[in-house]
KOLROKOL-749607 format. One record per residue (C-alpha): residue number from 1; residue in three letters; x, y, z. Coordinates in steps of 0.02 Angstrom, whole numbers. Example, Ala and Ser with C-alpha at 12.3 -4.5 7.8 and 13.67 -1.06 7.14 Angstrom:
BEGIN
+-----+---------+--------+--------+--------+
| num | residuo |   east |  north |     up |
+-----+---------+--------+--------+--------+
|   1 |     ALA |    615 |   -225 |    390 |
|   2 |     SER |    684 |    -53 |    357 |
+-----+---------+--------+--------+--------+
end
This chain:
BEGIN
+-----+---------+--------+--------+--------+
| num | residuo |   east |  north |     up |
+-----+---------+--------+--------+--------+
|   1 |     UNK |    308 |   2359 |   -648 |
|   2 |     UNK |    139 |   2274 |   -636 |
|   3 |     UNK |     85 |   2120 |   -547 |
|   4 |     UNK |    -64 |   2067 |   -650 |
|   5 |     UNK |    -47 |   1872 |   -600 |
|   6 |     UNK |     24 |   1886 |   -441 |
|   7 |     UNK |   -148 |   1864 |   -324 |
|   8 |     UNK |   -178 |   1677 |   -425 |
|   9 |     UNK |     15 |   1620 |   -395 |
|  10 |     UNK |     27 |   1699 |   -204 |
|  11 |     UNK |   -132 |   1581 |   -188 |
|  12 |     UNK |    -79 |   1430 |   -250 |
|  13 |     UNK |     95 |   1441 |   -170 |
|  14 |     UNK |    -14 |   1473 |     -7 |
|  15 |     UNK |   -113 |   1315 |    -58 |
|  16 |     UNK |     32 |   1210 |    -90 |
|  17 |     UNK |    112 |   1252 |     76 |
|  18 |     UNK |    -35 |   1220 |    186 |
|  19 |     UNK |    -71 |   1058 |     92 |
|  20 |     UNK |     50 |    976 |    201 |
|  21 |     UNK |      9 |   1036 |    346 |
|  22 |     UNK |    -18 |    890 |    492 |
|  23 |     UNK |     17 |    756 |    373 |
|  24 |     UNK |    183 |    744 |    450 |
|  25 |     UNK |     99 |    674 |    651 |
|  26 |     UNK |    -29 |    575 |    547 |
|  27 |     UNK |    126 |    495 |    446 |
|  28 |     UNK |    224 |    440 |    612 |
|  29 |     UNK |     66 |    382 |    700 |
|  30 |     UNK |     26 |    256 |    544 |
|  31 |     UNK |    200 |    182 |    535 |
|  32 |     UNK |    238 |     26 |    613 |
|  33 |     UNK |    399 |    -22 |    697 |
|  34 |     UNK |    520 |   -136 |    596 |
|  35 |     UNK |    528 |   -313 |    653 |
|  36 |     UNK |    699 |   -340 |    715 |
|  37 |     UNK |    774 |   -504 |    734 |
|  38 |     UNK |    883 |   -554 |    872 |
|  39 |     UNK |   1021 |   -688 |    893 |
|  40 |     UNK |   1118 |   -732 |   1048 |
|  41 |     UNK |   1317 |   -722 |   1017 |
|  42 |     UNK |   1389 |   -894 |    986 |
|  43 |     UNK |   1569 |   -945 |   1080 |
|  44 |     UNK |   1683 |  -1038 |    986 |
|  45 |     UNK |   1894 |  -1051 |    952 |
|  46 |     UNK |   1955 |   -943 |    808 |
|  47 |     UNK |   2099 |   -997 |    700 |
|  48 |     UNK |   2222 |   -854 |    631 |
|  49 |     UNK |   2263 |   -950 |    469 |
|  50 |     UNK |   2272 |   -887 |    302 |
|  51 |     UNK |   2362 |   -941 |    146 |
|  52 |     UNK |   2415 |   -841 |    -29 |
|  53 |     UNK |   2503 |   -884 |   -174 |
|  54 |     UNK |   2593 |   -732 |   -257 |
|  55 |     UNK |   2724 |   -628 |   -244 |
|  56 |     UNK |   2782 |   -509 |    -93 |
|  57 |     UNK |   2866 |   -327 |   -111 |
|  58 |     UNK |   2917 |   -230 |     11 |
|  59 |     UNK |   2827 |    -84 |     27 |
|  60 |     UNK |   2964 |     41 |     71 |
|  61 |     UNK |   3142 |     27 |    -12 |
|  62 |     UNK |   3297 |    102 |     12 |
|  63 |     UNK |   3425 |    131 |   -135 |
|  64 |     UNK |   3605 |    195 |    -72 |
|  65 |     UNK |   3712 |    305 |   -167 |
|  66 |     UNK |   3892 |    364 |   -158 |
|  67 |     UNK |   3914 |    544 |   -131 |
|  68 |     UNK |   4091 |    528 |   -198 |
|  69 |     UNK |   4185 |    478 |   -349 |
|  70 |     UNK |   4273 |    323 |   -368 |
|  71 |     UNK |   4242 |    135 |   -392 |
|  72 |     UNK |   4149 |      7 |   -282 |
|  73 |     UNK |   4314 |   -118 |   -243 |
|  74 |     UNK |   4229 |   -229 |   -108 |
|  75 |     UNK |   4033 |   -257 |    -60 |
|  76 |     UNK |   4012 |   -290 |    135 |
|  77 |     UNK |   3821 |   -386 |    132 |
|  78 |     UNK |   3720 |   -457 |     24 |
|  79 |     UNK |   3557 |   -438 |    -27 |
|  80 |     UNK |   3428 |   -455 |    108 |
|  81 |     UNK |   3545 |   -437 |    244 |
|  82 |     UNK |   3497 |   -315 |    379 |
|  83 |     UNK |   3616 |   -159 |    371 |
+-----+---------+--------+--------+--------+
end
């Protein structure tokens, strides 16, 4: 297999590479530094207030089930109640 083009592209990858070369300290030099602004912290009371309309659901629910035949005769709590 012959190379007949390969001295032209080794020389212009070689070309390309050394193109950047030292750019990158001249780059960093020429930047300035950002202006940053500073404020000093203000001190004040904080009220833990907030009000929404809507509707809550529980996240987690529980549904009980009989493991045993039969009818349900008499229910103990109602619904809400802690159990």
């Amino acid at each position: 297999m012959k190379f007949r083009n390969a001295a032209p592209v080794a020389a212009m990858l070689m070309a390309a590479s050394l193109a950047g070369c030292g750019q990158g300290q001249q780059q960093t030099a020429a930047q300035s530094l950002p202006a940053v602004t500073v404020a000093k912290p203000a001190q004040r009371s904080v009220v833990d207030l907030d009000e929404y309309a809507g509707r809550f659901v529980a996240v987690n629910t529980v549904d009980i089930r009989s493991r045993l035949s039969g009818y349900l005769s008499e229910i103990h709590f109602t619904d809400g109640q802690m159990v």
